[in-house]
C-alpha positions in Angstrom: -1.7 11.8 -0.4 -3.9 12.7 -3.6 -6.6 10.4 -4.1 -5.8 9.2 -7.1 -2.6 7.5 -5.2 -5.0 6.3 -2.6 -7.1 5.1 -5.0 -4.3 2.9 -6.7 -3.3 1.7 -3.2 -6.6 0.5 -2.1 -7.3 -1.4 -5.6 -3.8 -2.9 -5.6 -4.0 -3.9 -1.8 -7.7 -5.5 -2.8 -6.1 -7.6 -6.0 -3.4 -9.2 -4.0 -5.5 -10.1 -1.0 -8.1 -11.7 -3.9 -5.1 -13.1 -5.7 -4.0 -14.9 -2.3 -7.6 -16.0 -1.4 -7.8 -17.5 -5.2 -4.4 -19.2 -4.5 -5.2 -21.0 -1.5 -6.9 -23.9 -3.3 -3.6 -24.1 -5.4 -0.1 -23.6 -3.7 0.5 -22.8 -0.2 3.7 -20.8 -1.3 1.5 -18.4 -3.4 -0.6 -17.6 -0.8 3.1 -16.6 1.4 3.7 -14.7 -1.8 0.9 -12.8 -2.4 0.3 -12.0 1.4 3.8 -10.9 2.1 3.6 -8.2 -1.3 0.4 -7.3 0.3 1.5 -6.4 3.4 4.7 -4.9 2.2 2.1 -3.1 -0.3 0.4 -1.8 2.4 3.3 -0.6 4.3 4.5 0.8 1.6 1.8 3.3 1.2 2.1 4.2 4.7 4.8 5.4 4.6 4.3 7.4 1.5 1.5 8.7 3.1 3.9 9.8 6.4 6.5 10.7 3.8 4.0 13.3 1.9 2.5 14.7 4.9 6.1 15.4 6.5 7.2 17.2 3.4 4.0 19.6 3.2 4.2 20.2 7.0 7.9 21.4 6.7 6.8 23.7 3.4 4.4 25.2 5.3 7.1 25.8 8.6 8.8 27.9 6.3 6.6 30.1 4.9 5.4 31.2 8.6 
């Protein structure tokens, strides 16, 4: 993964875990919300990352 998509993952990951901290005070469904779109942010760039890494490995399988 380039680092610019790291980079976009870490800062997005960091503004919905501050955007669920904020909401606490508020409305306990926000904080659900905002946790769960964190998490699924998170997993999501997992598996990007897994994705990514698969796909170069099996490039370079081919050339050998």
């Amino acid at each position: 993964m380039g680092k610019g998509l790291s980079l976009w993952f870490a800062i997005s990951s960091i503004a919905l875990l501050t955007a669920a901290s904020i909401s606490i005070s508020y409305n306990i469904w926000l904080v659900l919300l905002f946790s769960v779109l964190c998490i699924l942010n998170i997993g999501w760039g997992f598996i990007l990352k897994a994705r990514l890494r698969r796909k170069q490995e099996g490039g370079s399988n081919q050339q050998a």
